[in-house]
ZAMARGU-4260 file (C-alpha; in steps of 0.2 Angstrom, whole numbers, plus 5000, padded with zeros to 4 digits):
<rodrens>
0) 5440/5072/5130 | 5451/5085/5136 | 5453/5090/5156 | 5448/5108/5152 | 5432/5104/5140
5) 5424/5090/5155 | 5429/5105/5167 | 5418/5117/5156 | 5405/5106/5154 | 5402/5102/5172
10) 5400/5121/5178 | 5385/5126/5182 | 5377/5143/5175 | 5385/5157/5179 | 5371/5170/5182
15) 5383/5182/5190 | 5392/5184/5173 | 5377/5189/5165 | 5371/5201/5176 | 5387/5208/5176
20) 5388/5208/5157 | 5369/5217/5158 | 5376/5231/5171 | 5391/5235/5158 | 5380/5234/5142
25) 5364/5240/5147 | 5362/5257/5138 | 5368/5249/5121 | 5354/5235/5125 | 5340/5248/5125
30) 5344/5258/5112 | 5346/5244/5099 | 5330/5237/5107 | 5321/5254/5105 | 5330/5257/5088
35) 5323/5238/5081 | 5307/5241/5091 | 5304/5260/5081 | 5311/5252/5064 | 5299/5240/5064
40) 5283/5247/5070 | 5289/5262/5060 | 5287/5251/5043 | 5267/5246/5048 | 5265/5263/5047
45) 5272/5267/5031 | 5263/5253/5023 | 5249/5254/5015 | 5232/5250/5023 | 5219/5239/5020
50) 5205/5239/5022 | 5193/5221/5022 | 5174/5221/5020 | 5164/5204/5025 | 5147/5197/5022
55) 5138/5182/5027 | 5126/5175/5013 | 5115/5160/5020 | 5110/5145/5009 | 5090/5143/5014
60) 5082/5127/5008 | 5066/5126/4998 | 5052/5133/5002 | 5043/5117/4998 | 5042/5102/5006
65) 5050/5089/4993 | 5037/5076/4997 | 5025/5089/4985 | 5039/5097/4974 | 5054/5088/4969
70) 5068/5100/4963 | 5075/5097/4946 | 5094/5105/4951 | 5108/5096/4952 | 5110/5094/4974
75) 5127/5096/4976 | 5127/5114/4983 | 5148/5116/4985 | 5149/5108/4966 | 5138/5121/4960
80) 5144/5135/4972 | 5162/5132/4963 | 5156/5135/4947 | 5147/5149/4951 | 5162/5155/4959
85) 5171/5154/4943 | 5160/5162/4933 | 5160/5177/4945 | 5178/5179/4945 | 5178/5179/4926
90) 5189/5190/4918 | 5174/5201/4910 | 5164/5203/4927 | 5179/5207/4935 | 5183/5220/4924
95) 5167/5227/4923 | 5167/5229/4943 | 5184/5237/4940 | 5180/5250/4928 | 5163/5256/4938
100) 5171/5256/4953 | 5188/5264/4945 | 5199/5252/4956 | 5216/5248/4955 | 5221/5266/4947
105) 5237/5268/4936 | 5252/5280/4941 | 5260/5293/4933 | 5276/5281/4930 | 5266/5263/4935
110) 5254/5258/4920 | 5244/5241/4925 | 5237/5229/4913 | 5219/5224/4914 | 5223/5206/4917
115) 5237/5213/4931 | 5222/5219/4938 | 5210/5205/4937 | 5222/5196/4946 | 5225/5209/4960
120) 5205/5208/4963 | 5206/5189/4963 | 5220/5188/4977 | 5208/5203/4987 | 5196/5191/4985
125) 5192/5176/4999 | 5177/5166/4998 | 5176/5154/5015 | 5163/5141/5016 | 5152/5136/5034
130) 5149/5123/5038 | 5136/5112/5052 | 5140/5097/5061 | 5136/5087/5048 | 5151/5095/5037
135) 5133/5103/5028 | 5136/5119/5020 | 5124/5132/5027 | 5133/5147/5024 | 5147/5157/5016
140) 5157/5173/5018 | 5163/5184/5004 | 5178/5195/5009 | 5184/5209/4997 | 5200/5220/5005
145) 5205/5237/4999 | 5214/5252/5001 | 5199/5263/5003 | 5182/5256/5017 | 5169/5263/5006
150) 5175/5254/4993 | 5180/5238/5001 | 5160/5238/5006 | 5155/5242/4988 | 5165/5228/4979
155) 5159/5217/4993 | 5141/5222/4989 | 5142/5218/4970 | 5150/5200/4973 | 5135/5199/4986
160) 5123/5201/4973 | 5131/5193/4957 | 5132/5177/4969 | 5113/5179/4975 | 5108/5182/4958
165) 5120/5170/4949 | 5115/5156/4959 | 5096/5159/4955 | 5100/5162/4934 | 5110/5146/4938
170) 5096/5134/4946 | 5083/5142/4934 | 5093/5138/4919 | 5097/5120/4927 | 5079/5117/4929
175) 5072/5123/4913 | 5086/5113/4903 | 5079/5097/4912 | 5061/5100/4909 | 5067/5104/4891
180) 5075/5087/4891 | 5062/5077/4898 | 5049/5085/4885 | 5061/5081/4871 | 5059/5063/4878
185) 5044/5063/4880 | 5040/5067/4862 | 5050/5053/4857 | 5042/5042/4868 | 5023/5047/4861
190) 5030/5044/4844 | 5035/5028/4848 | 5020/5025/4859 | 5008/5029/4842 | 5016/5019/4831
195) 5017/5005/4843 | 4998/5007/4844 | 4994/5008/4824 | 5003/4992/4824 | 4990/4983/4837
200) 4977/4991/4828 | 4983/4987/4811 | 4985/4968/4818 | 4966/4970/4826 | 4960/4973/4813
205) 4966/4961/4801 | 4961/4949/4814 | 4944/4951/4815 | 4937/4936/4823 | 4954/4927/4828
210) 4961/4936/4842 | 4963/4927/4860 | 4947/4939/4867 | 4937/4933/4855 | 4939/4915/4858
215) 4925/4913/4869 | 4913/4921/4859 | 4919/4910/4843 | 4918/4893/4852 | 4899/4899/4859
220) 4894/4904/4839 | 4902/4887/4836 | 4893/4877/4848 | 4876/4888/4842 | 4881/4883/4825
225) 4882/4865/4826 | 4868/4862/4833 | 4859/4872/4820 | 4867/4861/4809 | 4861/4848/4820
230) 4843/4852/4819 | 4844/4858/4802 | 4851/4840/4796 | 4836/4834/4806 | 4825/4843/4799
235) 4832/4839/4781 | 4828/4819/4787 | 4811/4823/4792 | 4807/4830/4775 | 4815/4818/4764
240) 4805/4804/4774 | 4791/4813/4771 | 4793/4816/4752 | 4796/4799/4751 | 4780/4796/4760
245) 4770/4808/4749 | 4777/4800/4733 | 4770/4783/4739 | 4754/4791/4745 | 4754/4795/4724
250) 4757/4780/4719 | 4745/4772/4729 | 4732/4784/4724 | 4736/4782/4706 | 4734/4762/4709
255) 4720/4763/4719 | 4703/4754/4709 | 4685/4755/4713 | 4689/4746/4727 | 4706/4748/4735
260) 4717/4730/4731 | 4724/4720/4746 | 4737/4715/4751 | 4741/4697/4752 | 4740/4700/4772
265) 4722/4705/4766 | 4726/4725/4775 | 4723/4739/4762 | 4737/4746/4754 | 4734/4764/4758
270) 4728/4767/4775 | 4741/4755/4780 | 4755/4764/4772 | 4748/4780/4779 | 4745/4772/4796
275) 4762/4767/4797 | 4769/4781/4793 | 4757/4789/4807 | 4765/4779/4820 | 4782/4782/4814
280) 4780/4802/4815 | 4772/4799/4831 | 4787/4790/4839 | 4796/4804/4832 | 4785/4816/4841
285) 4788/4807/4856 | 4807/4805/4858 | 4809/4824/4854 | 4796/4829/4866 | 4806/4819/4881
290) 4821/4832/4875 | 4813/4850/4868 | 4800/4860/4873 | 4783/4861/4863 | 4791/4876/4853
295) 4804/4866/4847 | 4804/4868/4829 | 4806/4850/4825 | 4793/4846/4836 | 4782/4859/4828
300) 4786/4853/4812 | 4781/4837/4816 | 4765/4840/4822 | 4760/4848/4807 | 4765/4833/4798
305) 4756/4820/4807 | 4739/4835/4806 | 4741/4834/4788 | 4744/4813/4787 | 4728/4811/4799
310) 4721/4824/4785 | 4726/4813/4771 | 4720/4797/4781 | 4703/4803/4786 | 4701/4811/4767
315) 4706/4793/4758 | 4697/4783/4772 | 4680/4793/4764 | 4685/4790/4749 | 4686/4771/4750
320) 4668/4774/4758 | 4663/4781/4745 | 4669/4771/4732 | 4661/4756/4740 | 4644/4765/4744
325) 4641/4764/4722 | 4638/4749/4712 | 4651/4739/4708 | 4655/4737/4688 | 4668/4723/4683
330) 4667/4729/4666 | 4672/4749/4671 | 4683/4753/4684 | 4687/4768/4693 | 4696/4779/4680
335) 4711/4788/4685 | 4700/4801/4680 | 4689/4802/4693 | 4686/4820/4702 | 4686/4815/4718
340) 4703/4804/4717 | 4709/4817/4706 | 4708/4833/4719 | 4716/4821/4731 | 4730/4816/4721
345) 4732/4834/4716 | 4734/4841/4736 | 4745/4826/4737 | 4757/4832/4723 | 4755/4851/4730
350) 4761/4844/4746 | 4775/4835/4737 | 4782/4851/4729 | 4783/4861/4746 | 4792/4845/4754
355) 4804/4847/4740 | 4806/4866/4739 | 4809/4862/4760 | 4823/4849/4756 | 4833/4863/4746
360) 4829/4877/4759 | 4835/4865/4771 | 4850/4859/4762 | 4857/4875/4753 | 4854/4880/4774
365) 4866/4865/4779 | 4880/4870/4765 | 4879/4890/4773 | 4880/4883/4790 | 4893/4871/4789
370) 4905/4883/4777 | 4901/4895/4794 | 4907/4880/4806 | 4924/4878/4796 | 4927/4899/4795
375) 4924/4897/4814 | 4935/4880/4816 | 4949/4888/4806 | 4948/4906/4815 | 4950/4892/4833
380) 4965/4886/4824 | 4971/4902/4820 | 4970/4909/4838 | 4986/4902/4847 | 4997/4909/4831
385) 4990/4927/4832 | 4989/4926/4852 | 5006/4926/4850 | 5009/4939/4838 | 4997/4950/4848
390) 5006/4945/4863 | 5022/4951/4853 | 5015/4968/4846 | 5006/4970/4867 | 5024/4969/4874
395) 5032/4981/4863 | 5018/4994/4868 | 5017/4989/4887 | 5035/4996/4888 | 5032/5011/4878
400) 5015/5016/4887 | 5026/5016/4902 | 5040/5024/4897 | 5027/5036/4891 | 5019/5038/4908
405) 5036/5039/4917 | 5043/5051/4909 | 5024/5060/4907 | 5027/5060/4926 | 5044/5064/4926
410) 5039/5078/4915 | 5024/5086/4927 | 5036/5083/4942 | 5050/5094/4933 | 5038/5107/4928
415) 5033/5112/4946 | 5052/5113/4950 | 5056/5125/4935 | 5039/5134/4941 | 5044/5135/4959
420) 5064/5138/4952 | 5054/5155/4945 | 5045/5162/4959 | 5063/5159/4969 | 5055/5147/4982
425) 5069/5132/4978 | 5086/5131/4987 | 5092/5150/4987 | 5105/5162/4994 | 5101/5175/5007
430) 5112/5191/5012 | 5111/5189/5031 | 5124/5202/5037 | 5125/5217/5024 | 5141/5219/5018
435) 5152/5231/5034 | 5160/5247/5035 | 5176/5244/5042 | 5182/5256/5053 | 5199/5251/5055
440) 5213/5244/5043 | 5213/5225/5042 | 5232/5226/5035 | 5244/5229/5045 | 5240/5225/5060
445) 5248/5238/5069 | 5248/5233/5085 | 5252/5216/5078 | 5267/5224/5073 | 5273/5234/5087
450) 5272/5216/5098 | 5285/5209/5081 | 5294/5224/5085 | 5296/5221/5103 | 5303/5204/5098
455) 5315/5211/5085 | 5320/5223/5097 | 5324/5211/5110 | 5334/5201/5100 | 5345/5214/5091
460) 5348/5221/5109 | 5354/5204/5113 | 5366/5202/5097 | 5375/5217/5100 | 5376/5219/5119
465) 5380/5202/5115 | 5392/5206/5101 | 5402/5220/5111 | 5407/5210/5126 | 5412/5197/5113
470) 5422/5209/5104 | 5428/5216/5122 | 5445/5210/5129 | 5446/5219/5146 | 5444/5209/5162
475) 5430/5214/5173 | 5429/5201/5188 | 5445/5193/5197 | 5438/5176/5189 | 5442/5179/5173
480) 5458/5185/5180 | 5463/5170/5190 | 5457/5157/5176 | 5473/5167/5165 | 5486/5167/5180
485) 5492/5150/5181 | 5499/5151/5197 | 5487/5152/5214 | 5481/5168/5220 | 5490/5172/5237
490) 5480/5188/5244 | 5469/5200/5233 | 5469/5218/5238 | 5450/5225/5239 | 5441/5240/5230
495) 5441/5256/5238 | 5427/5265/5236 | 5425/5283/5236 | 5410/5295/5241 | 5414/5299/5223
500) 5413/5283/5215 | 5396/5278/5224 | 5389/5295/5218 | 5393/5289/5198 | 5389/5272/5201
505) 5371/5277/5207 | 5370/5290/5195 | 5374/5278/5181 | 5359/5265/5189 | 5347/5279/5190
510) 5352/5283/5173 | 5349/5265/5166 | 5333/5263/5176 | 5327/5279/5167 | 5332/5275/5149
515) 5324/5258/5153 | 5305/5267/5158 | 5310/5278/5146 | 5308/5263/5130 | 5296/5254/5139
520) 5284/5271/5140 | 5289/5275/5122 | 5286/5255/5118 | 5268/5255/5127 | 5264/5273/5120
525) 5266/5267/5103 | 5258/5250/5107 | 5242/5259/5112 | 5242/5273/5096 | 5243/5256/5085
530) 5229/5250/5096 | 5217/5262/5096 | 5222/5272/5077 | 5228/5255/5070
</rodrens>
């Protein structure tokens, strides 16, 4: 590196140099730092102004606690407040605005275009969410700016109310088109529902007597059953017995002599028949009584038969009296035609038929009843295969009867919401500061531009004091004078200074210290008319 360079770069700041350089350039500092700082705060007040009306709208929850009324609206408030947002700033709302209003007027020579000046109200327009702790929205501004105050607050105030009213034509719509969708399922699920229950019917009642409920009531009938059958196939025994007994009786009577023949035992041939068939009927008697009641109706039976065999005993045990009480005849026997064996053997023959009128009662009542135990065995059978196919069809409408009740309550729930979504007690917004007046100009910023101005001012003073003692190739201090001598300085010769000389040298200070308050009062003077008029 160069000797001259290092020497350079190792000098300290020389603020003797630039104070000097200030003292010699000073006027042309301040006027091109008043000249930048009028330019400029000039402009802010040949610009346009605008004017910008706010207001806050406030989301307020429902009305309702949700733990009564569920709303039916889709929840996410910023989703739904962008698309109400859109709709707002619609090409046809906006231009509706604009031609009540009459903003954004044509010139004489500058003709604008209706979606020119949709797009101008779009870029005045600035929507700015709030937000709580909880990055929750609880509020939002609307900002509208114009040229005019009265009628930045009048735009402001339509948005105001196209978003408060939007938002309830919105959730209304939402709600009703849910509740309109749950009915529609709900329809569909009665239908289904119905035809799901005229299938169980239907199945029911071609299943009369087999279904699963009826199972225990089946197996009691058939328990009931057989022992009817039981008693009846009893019954049937006693009465064959006893025709075969009264057929005997017959025969004997038929037989029977003068005097009744012996046997070879030497006991009479009748009363022992109808003894034994005494004690037979008697055991009977006996066992059934050890098992039934009295009412019993074989025990009843049977003790009508042993009344009417002890009447038949008694009746042929007279008889034989009888018969021995007369003379005995070898030669003339007891006809068959006597009147007194006759009415007996008649009785006995009437007896007959009605023991065999009973043994066809009885049996045509064992065929009924044992056709009756096989409907009933076969409808047992039949129970596990329609159990399942009841069990098939009771599935089918288990899931349909609650769908149908889940959307039944879906439905009820979503009808409260859409009623509550009508009498505006649901989620809904809220003007809480009117729309404002403004009283001064939100563009420019007047006395935001008079500080820019200051700053421009500044820094153009600087370029061209700057530029001038660039440009400027006198000497001014005996530095600069002995860095061009090459040779060493032996004795310097001092300035005289004249009574003269001080007078224009002060004059010249006081003169820059004037024009210096001078720009500084001019500078705060316009600083305070943008303050208080900006």
């Amino acid at each position: 590196m160069p000797e001259e360079l290092k020497d350079q770069e190792s000098e300290p700041l020389d603020l003797q140099r630039y104070l000097d350089v200030a003292r010699r350039r000073y006027p042309y500092f301040l006027l091109a730092l008043f000249a930048g700082w009028l330019l400029v705060w000039g402009a802010s007040w040949l610009l346009p102004p605008k004017y910008k009306s706010s207001t806050l709208i406030l989301v307020e929850q429902p009305t309702m606690p949700k733990d009564y009324v569920t709303p039916n609206v889709n929840e996410d408030l910023q989703g739904r407040l962008q698309n109400i947002t859109q709709q707002i700033l619609s090409r046809t709302r906006l231009l509706h605005i604009i031609d009540e209003l009459n903003l954004y007027p044509a010139g004489k020579h500058n003709h604008i275009t209706p979606d020119e000046k949709v797009e101008k109200m779009r870029k005045d327009i600035k929507i700015e969410l709030v937000r709580d702790t909880h990055d929750q929205i609880t509020a939002f501004n609307i900002f509208y700016s114009a040229h005019n105050a009265v009628t930045a607050q009048q735009v402001t105030g339509e948005l105001t109310k196209l978003f408060i009213d939007e938002n309830l034509e919105v959730r209304q719509q939402q709600s009703e088109d849910t509740t309109n969708f749950l009915r529609s399922r709900l329809e569909t699920a009665r239908q289904s529902l119905t035809e799901q229950e005229a299938k169980v019917r239907q199945f029911k009642s071609q299943h009369i007597g087999d279904l699963p409920s009826q199972q225990a009531t089946n197996l009691q009938i058939l328990s009931g059953m057989q022992s009817q059958l039981q008693t009846e196939e009893d019954a049937l025994n006693t009465a064959q017995q006893q025709r075969v007994y009264l057929q005997s009786l017959i025969s004997q009577y038929r037989s029977i002599q003068v005097v009744a023949p012996k046997n070879p035992d030497g006991s009479d041939t009748g009363l022992g028949a109808i003894d034994k068939q005494l004690e037979k009927l008697r055991s009977q008697l006996a066992d059934l009584s050890s098992h039934y009641t009295d009412e019993y109706p074989d025990i009843r039976n049977l003790k009508s038969q042993i009344a009417k065999t002890e009447k038949s005993r008694e009746q042929l045990a007279a008889e034989l009296q009888a018969a021995k009480a007369k003379p005995v005849k070898t030669d003339d026997p007891a006809a068959p035609g006597d009147p007194i064996q006759h009415s007996a053997v008649l009785q006995l023959q009437g007896q007959l038929e009605a023991s065999q009128a009973e043994i066809t009662n009885r049996q045509s009542a064992i065929a009924a009843l044992k056709a009756k135990v096989g409907e009933y065995q076969g409808r047992l059978n039949a129970e596990p295969a329609s159990e399942q196919q009841l069990a098939d069809l009771t599935r089918g409408y288990d899931q349909s009867k609650a769908n149908y009740d889940d959307l039944l309550k879906k439905e009820n729930e979503s009808q409260m919401a859409t009623s509550m979504e009508h009498m505006q007690q649901g989620e809904r917004f809220r003007m809480l500061d009117p729309p404002s007046l403004p009283l001064k100009p939100d563009f420019p910023n007047r006395l935001q531009f008079s500080g820019i101005a200051v700053g421009f001012g500044l820094l153009l003073g600087l370029v061209v004091a700057g530029g001038l003692e660039f440009l400027d190739g006198r000497m001014h201090d005996e530095k600069a004078l002995r860095e061009l001598l090459s040779i060493k300085v032996i004795a310097e010769i001092p300035e005289i200074v004249t009574a003269a000389d001080k007078r224009r040298s002060d004059g010249k200070m006081y003169l820059g210290w004037a024009m210096a308050c001078i720009v500084v009062a001019v500078i705060v003077a316009g600083s305070a008319v943008s303050y208080l008029r900006g």
